[in-house]
C-alpha positions as CSV (number, residue, x, y, z in Angstrom):
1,X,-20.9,-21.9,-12.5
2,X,-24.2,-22.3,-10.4
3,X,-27.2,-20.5,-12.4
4,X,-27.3,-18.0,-9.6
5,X,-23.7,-17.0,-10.5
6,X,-24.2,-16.3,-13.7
7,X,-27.1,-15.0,-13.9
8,X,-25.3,-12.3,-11.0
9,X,-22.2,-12.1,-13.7
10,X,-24.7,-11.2,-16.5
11,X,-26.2,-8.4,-15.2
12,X,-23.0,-7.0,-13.8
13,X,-21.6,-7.0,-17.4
14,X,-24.7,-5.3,-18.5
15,X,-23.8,-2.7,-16.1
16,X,-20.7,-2.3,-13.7
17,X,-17.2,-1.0,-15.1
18,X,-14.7,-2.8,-13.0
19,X,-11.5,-0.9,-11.7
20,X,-8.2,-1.6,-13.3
21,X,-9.7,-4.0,-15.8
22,X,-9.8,-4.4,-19.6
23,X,-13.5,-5.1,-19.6
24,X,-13.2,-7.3,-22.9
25,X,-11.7,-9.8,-20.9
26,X,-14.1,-10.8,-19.6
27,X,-16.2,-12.4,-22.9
28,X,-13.5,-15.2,-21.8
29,X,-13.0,-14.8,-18.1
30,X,-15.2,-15.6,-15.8
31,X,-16.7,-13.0,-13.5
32,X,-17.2,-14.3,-9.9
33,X,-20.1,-13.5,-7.7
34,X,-19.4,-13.8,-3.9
35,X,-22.4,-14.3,-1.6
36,X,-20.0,-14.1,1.9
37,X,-16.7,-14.5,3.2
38,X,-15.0,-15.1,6.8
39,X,-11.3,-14.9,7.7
40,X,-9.3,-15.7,4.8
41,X,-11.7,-17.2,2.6
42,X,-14.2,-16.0,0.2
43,X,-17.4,-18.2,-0.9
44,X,-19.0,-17.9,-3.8
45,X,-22.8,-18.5,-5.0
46,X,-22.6,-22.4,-6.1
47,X,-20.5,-23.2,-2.8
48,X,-16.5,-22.7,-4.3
49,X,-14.1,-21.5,-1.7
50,X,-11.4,-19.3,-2.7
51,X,-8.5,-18.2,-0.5
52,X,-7.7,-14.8,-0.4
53,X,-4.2,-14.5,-1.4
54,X,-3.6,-11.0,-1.9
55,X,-6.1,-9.8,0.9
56,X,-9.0,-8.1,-1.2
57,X,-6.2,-5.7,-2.7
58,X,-4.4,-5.6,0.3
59,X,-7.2,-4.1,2.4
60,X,-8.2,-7.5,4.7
61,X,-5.4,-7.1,7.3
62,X,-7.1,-9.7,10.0
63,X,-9.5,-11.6,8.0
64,X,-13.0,-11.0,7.0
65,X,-15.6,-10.3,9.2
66,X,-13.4,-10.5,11.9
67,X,-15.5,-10.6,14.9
68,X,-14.2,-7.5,16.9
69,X,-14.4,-5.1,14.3
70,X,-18.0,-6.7,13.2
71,X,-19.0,-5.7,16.2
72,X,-18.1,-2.5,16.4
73,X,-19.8,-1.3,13.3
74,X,-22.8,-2.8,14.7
75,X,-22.2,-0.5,18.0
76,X,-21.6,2.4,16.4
77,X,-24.3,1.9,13.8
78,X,-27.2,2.5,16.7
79,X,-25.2,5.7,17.7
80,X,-24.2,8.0,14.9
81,X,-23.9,7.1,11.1
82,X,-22.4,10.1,10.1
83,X,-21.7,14.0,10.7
84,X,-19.8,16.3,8.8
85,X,-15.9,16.9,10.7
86,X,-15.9,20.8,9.7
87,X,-17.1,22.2,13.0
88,X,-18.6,19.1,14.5
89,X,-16.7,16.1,15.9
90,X,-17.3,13.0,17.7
91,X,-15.7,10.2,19.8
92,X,-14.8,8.0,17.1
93,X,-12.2,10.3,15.1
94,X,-11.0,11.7,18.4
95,X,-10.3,8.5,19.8
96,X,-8.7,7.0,16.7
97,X,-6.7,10.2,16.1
98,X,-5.2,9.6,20.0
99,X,-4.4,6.2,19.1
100,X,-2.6,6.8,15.6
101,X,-0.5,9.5,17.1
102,X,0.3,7.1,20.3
103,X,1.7,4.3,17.5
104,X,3.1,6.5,14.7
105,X,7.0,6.0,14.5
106,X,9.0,7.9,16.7
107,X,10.8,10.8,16.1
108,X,14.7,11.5,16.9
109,X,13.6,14.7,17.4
110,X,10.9,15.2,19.4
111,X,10.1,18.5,17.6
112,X,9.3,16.0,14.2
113,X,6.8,14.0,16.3
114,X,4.1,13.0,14.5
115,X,1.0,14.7,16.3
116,X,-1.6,15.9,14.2
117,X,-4.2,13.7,11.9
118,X,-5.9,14.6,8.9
119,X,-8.4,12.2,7.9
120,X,-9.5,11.5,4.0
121,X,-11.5,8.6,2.5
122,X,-8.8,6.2,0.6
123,X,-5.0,5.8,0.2
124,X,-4.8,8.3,-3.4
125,X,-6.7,11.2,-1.3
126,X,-4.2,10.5,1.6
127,X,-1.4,11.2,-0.8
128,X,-3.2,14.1,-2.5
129,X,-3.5,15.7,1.4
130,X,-0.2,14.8,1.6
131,X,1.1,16.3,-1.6
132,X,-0.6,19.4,-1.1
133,X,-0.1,20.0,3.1
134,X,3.9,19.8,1.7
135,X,3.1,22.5,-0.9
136,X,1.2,24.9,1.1
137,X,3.4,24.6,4.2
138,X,6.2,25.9,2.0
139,X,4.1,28.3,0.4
140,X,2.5,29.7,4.0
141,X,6.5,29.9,5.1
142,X,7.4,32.2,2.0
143,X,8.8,29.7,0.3
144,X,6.4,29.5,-2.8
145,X,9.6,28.7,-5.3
146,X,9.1,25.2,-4.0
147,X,6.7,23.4,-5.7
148,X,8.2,20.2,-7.2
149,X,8.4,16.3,-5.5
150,X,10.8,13.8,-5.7
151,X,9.7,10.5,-6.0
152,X,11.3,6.7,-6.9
153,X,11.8,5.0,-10.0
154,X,9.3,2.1,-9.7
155,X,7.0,3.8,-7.6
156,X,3.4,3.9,-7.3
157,X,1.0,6.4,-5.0
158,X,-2.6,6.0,-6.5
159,X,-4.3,6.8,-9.3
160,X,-5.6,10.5,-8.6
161,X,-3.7,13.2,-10.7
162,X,-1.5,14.3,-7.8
163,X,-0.8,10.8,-6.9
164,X,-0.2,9.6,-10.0
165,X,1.9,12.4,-10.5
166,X,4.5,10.8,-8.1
167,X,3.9,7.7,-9.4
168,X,6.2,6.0,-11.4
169,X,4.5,2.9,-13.2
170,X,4.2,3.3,-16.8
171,X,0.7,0.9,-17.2
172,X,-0.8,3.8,-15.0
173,X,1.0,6.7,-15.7
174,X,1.7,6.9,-19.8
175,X,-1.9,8.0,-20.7
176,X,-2.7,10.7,-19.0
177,X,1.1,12.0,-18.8
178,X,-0.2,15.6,-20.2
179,X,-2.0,16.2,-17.7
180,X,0.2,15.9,-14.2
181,X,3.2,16.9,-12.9
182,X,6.4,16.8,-13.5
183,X,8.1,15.2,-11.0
184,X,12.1,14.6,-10.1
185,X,12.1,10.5,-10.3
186,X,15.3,9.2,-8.3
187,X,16.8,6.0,-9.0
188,X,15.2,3.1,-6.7
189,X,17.2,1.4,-4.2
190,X,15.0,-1.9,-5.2
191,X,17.2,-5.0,-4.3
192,X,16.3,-6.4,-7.2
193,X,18.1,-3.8,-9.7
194,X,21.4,-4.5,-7.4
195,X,24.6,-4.6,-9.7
196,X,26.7,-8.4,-9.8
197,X,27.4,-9.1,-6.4
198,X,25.9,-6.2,-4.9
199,X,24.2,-6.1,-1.7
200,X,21.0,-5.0,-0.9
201,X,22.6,-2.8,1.7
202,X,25.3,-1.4,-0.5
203,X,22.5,-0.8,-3.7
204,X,20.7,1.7,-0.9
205,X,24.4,3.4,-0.7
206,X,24.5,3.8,-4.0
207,X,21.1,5.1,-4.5
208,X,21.3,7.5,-1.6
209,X,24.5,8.9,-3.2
210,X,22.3,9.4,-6.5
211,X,19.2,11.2,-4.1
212,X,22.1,13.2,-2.4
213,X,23.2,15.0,-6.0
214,X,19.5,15.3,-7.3
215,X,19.1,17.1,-3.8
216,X,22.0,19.3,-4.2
217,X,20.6,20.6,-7.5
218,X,17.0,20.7,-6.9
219,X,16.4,21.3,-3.1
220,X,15.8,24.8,-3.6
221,X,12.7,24.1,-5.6
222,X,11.6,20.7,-3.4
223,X,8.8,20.3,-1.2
224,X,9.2,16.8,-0.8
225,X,10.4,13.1,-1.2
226,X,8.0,10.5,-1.1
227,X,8.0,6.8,-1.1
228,X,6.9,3.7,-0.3
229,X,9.2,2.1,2.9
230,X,10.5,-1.0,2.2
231,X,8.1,-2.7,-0.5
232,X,7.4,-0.7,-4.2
233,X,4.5,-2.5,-4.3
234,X,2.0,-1.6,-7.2
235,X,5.2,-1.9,-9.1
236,X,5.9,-5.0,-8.5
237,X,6.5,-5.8,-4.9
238,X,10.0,-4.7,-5.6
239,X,12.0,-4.5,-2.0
240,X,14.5,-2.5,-0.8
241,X,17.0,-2.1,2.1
242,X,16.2,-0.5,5.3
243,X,19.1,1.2,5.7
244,X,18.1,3.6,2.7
245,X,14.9,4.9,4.8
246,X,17.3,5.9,7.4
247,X,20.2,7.7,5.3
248,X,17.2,9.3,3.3
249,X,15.6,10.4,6.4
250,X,18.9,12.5,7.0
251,X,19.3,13.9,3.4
252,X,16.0,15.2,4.1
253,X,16.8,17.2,7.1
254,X,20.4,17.7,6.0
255,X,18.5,19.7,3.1
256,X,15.7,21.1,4.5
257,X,12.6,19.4,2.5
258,X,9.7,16.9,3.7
259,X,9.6,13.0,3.9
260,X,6.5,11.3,2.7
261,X,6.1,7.8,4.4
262,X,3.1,6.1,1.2
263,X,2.7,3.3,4.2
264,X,-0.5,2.4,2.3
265,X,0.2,-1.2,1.6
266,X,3.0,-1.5,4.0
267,X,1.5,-0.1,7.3
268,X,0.0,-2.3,10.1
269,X,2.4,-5.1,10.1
270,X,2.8,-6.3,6.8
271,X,6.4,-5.8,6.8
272,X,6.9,-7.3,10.3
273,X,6.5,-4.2,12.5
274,X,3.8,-2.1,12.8
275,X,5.2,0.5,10.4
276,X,7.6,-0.3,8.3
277,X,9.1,3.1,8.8
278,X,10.7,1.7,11.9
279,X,12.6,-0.5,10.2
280,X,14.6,2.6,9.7
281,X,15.0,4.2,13.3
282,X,12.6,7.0,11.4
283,X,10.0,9.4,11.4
284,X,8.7,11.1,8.2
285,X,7.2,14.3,8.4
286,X,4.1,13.5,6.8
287,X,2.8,9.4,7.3
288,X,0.3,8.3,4.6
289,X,-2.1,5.2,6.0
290,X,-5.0,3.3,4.3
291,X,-6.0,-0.4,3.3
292,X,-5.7,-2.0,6.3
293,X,-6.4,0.5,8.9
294,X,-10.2,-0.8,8.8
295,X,-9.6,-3.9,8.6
296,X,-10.6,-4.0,5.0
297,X,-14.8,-2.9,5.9
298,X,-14.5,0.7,5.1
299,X,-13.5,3.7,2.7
300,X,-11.1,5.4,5.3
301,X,-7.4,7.2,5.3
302,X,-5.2,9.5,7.9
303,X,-2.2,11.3,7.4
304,X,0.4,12.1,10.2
305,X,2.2,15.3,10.4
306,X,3.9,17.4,12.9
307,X,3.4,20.3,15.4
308,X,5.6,22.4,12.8
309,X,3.4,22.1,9.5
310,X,0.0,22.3,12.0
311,X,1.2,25.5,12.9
312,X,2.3,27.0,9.7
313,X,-1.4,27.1,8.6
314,X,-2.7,28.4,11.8
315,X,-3.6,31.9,12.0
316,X,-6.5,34.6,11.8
317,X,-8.8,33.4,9.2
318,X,-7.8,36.9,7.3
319,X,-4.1,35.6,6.6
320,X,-5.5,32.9,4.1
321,X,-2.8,30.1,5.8
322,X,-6.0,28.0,6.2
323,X,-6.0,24.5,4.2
324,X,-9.2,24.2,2.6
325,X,-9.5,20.4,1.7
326,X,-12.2,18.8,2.2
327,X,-14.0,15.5,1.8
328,X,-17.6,14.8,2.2
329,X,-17.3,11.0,4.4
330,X,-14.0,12.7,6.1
331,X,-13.7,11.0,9.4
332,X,-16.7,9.0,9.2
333,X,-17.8,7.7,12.6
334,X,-18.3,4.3,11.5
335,X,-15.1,3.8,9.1
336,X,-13.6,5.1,12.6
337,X,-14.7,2.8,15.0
338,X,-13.9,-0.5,12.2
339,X,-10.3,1.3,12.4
340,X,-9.9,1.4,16.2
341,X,-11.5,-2.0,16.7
342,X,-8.7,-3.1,14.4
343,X,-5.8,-1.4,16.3
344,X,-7.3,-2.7,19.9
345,X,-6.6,-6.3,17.6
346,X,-3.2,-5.5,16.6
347,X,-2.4,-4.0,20.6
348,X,-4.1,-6.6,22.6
349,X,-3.4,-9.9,20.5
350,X,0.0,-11.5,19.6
351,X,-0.7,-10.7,15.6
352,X,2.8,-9.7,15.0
353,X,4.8,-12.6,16.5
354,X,2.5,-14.7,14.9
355,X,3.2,-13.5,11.7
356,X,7.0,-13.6,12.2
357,X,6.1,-17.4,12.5
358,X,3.9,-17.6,9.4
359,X,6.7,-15.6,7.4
360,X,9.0,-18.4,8.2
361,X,6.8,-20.7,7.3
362,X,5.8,-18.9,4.0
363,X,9.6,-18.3,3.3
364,X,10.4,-22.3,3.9
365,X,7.7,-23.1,1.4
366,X,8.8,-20.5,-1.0
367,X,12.3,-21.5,-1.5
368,X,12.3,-24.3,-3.5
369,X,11.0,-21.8,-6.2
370,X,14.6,-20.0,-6.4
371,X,16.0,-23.1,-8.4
372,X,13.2,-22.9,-10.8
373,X,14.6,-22.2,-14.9
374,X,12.0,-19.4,-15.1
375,X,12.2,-17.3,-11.9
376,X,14.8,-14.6,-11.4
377,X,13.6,-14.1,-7.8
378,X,12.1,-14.9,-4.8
379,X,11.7,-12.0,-2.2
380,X,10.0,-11.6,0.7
381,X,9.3,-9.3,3.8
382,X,7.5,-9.7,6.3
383,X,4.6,-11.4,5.4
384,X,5.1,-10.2,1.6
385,X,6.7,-12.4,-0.5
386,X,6.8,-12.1,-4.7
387,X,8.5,-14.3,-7.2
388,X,9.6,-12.6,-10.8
389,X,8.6,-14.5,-13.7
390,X,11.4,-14.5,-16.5
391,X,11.8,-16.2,-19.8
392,X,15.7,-16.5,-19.0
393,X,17.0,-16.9,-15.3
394,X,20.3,-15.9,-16.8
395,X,20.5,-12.9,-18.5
396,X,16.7,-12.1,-16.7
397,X,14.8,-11.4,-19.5
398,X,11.5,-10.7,-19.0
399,X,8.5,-12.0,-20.9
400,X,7.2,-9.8,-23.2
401,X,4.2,-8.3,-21.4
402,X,1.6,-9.2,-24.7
403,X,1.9,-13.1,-23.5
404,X,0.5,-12.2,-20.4
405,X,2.1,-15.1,-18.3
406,X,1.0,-14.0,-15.3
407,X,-2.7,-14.0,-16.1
408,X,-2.2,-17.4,-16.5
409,X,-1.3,-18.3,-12.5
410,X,-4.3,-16.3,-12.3
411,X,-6.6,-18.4,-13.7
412,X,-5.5,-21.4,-12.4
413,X,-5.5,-20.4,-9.5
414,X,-9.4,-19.5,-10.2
415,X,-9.5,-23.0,-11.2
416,X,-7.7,-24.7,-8.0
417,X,-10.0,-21.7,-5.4
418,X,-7.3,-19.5,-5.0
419,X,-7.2,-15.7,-5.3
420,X,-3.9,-15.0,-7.0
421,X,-3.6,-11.7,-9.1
422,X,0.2,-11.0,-10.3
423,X,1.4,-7.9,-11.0
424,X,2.3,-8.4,-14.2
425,X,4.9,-11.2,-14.4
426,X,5.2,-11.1,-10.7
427,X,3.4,-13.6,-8.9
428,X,2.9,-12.2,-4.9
429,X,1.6,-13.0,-2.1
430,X,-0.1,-10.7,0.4
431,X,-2.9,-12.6,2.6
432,X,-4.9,-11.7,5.4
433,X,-2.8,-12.1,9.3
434,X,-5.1,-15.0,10.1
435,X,-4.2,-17.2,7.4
436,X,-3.3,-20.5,8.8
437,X,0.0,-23.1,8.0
438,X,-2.2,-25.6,5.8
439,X,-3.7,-22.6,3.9
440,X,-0.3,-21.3,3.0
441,X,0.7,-24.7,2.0
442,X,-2.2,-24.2,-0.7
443,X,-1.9,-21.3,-1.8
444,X,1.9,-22.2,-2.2
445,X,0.9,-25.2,-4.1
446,X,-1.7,-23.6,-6.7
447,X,1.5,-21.0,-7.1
448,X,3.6,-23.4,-8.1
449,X,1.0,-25.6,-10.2
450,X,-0.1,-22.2,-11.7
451,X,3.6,-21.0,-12.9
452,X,4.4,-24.2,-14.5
453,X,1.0,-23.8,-16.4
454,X,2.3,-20.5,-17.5
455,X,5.8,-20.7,-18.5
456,X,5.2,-23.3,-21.1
């Protein structure tokens, strides 16, 4: 390490608490200064490239600094920084508003159109809107005795206590368990929890049989289902089959309670379509979006709802339907024009057959890992892919969490300039949509080189 660097890592120690980080690690791993970064690589002080495997925590959709949205947040910089969005508006939010409700998944119904935007500042507040527009609604309809969720086994929605609430992670959850809610958890369709000789396809069938009789005893008191489409993805980039957004989509209308899409992670083609709610043929009522809707630059989050819930809150101000929610950077100009500048990208340039190519690519270097004695699993969508770490491929036992195997890939990859951060004993891949063949290969290799190191 350059003296630069750790001089820079000594005083953050003296001073910075780092998210989701047992700070004590760090007397033995290195902290790591980074002076710039530019598509999918970040540079640090003393020269070191490392590739950006998991996209900044999934936020760096295109790349760093990519060049259109760097120049919007130039642009809008000379116009307006920011104005508060109770009773004042601007261009920005308008426009991007326009735009989200434009690409949002489309409705069977045109009456469950997603047409209305409320803007908050990360992906937990989005689910917090979320969790609370689904409450009121019910409430404003004179249906107050509904005031419970139903979320997923395996599932994870942020780290606020209405989000974690619905979140289903133990490492997150089990501490402050006194003080949320008390949600229904369902059984996850996640492919990997399929029974001997069980399809993905069929372990949806079977899960939405298990959703269908939670439903039929506790619709009365639901407001909502939530997940995340496709990929549980805190939890462990566990995957699941499209078919169960689709028959879960028609338990909620069959039983009259809201569908929250968490397309946090997922959204903006990291699945291979734009939302991964499409996979499905659906619509929720209620679409949560974050990370990469600025590209990775700013703090900024929407959610999507319908004509129906908009109008269940509007009335004379004397009726008290009105949702008072409120955040301070709400729609802020800036964070909007980084968002739009990175949907004009995602409209106007091939990104997503490109990454169809790239997941093939990514898949065909991958594969050789499902031989390996120590994985139970290689999965992959879209341009996600994860590989379970197990101490038997047979039977699938798990490491015991203490050896912390995965911390292992983690530092080698460090070593080798290569951003890898496991979920536990899950070793995934997430990089930014500009990621080139040879880069893959890389990353691919340090993987590989990394969980050898680590199974030992």
């Amino acid at each position: 390490m350059s003296p630069q660097s750790a001089d820079l890592a000594a005083r953050d120690l003296a001073v910075v608490w780092h998210p989701c980080t047992q700070m004590h690690d760090h007397e033995t791993l290195p902290m790591l200064p980074i002076a710039s970064a530019q598509g999918a690589w970040l540079h640090g002080h003393d020269g070191k490239r490392y590739l950006d495997a998991v996209s900044s925590w999934w936020t760096c959709l295109l790349g760093h600094r990519h060049p259109r949205i760097v120049a919007a947040l130039k642009d809008q910089l000379d116009r307006l920084d920011h104005v508060m969005l109770a009773g004042f508006t601007h261009e920005p939010a308008i426009e991007l508003a326009e735009e989200l409700v434009r690409i949002a998944p489309r409705a069977a119904d045109p009456a469950r159109a997603l047409r209305r935007v409320f803007y908050a500042d990360n992906g937990s507040s989005a689910i917090e809107v979320a969790l609370k527009l689904s409450f009121h609604y019910w409430r404003n309809s004179g249906r107050g005795e509904r005031t419970r969720f139903v979320a997923l086994s395996g599932g994870y929605h942020g780290e606020t206590l209405g989000a974690l609430s619905v979140t289903d992670v133990p490492l997150y959850r089990t501490t402050y368990a006194p003080l949320l809610m008390e949600p229904i958890f369902a059984p996850s369709p996640d492919a990997y929890e399929a029974e001997p000789g069980e399809s993905a396809a069929a372990c949806a069938s079977r899960r939405l049989r298990e959703m269908r009789a939670i439903l039929e005893r506790h619709a009365h008191e639901v407001c909502a289902v939530i997940l995340e489409p496709l990929v549980q993805c805190a939890g462990g980039m566990r995957m699941h089959d499209a078919s169960y957004l689709t028959g879960l989509r028609a338990l909620c209308d069959e039983f009259d309670v809201h569908l929250i899409a968490d397309e946090i992670a997922v959204g903006f083609g990291r699945t291979g379509t734009l939302f991964a709610c499409e996979q499905g043929g659906i619509a929720p009522d209620f679409l949560c979006l974050s990370k990469g809707l600025t590209g990775g630059t700013l703090a900024l989050s929407a959610v999507l709802t319908t004509t129906r819930v908009y109008d269940a809150f509007y009335a004379e101000y004397s009726a008290g339907k009105a949702f008072l929610h409120s955040h301070s950077y709400t729609g802020n100009p800036i964070a909007c024009r980084a968002a739009l500048a990175t949907l004009s990208v995602l409209r106007e340039e091939p990104v997503l057959e490109r990454n169809r190519v790239l997941a093939a690519h990514l898949a065909s270097r991958l594969a050789p890992l499902a031989d390996h004695p120590n994985v139970a699993d290689v999965r992959q969508t879209g341009m996600i892919a994860a590989v379970e770490l197990v101490r038997d491929k047979a039977t699938r036992e798990p490491f015991p969490s203490s050896e912390r195997r995965g911390l292992r890939v983690y530092r080698h990859g460090l070593e080798r300039g290569a951003v890898l951060r496991p979920l536990g004993n899950v070793v995934y891949f997430m990089p930014p949509f500009c990621i080139a063949p040879d880069d893959i290969d890389f990353m691919v290799e340090v993987a590989v080189e990394g969980i050898e190191r680590a199974v030992v």
